[in-house]
C-alpha positions as CSV (number, residue, x, y, z in Angstrom):
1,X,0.0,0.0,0.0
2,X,1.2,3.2,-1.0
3,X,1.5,5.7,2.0
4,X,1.4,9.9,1.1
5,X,4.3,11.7,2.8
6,X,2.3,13.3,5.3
7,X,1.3,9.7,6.9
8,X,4.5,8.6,6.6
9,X,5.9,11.2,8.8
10,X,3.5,10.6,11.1
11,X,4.0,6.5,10.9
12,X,7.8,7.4,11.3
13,X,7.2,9.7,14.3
14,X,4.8,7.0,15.9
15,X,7.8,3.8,15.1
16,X,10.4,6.0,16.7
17,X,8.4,6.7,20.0
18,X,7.5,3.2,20.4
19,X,11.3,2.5,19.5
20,X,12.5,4.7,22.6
21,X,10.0,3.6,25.0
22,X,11.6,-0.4,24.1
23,X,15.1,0.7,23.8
24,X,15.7,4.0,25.4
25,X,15.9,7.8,24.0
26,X,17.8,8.1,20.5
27,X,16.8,4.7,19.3
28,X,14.1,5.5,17.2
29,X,16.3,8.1,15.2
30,X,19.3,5.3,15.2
31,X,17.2,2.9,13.9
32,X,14.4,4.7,11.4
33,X,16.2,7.2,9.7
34,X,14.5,9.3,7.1
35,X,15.0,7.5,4.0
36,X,13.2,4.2,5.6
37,X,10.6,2.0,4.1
38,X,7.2,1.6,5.6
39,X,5.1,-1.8,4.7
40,X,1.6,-1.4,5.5
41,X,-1.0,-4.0,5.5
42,X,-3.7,-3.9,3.1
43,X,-6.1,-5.3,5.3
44,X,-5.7,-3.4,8.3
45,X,-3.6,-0.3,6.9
46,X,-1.1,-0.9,9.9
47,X,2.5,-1.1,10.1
48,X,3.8,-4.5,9.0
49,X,7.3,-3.4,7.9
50,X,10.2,-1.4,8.8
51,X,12.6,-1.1,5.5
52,X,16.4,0.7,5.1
53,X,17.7,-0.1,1.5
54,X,15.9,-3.2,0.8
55,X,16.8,-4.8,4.2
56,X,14.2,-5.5,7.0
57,X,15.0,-3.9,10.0
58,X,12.2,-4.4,12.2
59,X,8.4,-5.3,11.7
60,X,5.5,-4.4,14.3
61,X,3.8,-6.8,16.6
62,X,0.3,-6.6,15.6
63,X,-1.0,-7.9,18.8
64,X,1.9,-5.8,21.2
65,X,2.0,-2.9,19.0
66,X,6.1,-3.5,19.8
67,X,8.7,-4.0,17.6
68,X,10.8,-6.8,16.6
69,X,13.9,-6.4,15.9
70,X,16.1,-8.8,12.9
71,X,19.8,-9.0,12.9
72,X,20.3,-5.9,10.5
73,X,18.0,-3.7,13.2
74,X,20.1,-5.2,16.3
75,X,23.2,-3.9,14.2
76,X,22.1,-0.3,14.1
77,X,21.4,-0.2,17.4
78,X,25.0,-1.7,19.0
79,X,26.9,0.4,16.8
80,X,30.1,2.1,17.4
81,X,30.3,-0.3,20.6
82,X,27.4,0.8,22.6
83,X,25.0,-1.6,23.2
84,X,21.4,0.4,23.2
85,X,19.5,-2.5,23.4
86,X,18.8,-5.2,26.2
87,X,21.5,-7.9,26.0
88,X,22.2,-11.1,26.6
89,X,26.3,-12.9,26.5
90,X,26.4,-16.1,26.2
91,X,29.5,-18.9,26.4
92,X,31.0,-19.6,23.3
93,X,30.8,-23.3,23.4
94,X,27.0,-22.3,22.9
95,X,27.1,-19.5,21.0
96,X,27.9,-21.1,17.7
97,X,24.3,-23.0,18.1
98,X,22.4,-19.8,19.0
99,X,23.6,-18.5,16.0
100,X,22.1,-20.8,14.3
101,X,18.7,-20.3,15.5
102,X,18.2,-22.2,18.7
103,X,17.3,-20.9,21.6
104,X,19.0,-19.8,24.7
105,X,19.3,-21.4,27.9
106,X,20.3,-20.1,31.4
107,X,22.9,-22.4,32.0
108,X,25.0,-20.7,29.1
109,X,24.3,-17.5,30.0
110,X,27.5,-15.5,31.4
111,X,26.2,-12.0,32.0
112,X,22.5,-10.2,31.1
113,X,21.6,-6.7,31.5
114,X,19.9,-6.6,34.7
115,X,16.9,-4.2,33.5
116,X,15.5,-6.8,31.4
117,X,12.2,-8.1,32.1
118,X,10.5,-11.3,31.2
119,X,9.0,-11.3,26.8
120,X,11.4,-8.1,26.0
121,X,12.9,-7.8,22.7
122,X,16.9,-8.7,23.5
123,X,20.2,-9.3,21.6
124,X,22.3,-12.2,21.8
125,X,25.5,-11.6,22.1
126,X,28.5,-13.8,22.1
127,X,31.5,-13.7,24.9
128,X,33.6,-11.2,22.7
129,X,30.3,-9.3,22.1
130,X,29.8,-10.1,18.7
131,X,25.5,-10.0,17.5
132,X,24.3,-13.8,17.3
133,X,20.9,-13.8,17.5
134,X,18.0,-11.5,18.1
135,X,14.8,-12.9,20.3
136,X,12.4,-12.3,23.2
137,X,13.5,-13.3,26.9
138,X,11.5,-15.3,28.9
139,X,13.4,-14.5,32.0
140,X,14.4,-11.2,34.1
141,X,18.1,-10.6,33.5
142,X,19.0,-11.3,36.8
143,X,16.8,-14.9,36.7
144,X,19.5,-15.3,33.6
145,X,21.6,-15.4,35.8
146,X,20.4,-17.0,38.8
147,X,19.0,-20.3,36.5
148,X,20.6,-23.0,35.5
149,X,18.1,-24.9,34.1
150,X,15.0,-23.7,31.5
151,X,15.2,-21.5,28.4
152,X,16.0,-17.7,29.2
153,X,15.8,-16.1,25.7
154,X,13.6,-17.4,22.7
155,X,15.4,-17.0,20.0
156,X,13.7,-15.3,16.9
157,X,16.6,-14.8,14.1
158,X,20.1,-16.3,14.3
159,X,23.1,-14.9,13.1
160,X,23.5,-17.8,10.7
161,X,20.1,-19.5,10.0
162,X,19.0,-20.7,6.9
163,X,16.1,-18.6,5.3
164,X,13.2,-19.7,3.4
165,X,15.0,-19.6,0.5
166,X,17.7,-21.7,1.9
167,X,20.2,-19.4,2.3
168,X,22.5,-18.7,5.4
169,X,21.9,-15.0,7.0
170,X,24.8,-13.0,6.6
């Protein structure tokens, strides 16, 4: 669905508050720059689809109205070495499966951000804080690190997952 520039300033102002309120101040303009592409459903004339250059950055949780973020979108947001969203390290002997899509469990966590709270939108990160995966955490950061048993993030997007199409992310 086409959307008129005046909407789409207004969809882009709406994406970047919800964007701070998840991530903290800045985030929206970090992540949605100008020049972004807006996917709207035709059904419902919602936000589906967050676009920069032909790569999806994040899409909106219909039944949340929050964002979830791929591995491009957790990029923008940890760059130049500041880590803007919640995070999760793992151990490497388990990153390299994480990365490939499966989820995380709390006896390979080795530090969390303490702030997060359980079904948050956090990025995986490996020991030498490195992006692996992106997901949503079923546990509070500090229950990451408490646990030893039990899934503490579900992982959404790995690193290195095959796509529909069969081919490896990127």
């Amino acid at each position: 669905m086409a959307v008129d520039q005046a909407r789409k300033r207004k969809l882009l102002t709406i994406i970047r508050k919800t964007a701070d309120y998840q991530f903290g101040l800045g985030a929206g303009e970090i992540l949605f720059p100008e020049d972004v592409d807006l996917v709207i459903s035709k059904k419902t004339g919602r936000v589906r689809q967050i676009l920069l250059n032909g790569a999806l950055i994040a899409t909106l949780n219909p039944s949340s109205g929050l964002l979830n973020l791929t591995i491009e979108g957790a990029e923008r947001l940890c760059s130049d070495g500041e880590v803007r969203a919640r995070w999760v390290k793992v151990r490497d002997d388990a990153a390299h499966i994480v990365e490939k899509g499966r989820d995380v469990f709390a006896r390979h966590v080795i530090d969390a951000d303490r702030a997060i709270r359980p079904f948050e939108e956090v990025v995986v990160l490996n020991s030498h804080g490195e992006i692996i995966a992106v997901g949503r955490a079923l546990l509070s950061g500090s229950e990451m690190l408490e646990f030893k048993r039990g899934v503490a993030v579900r992982v959404r997007r790995g690193r290195m997952e095959k796509t529909k199409k069969g081919e490896y992310g990127e």
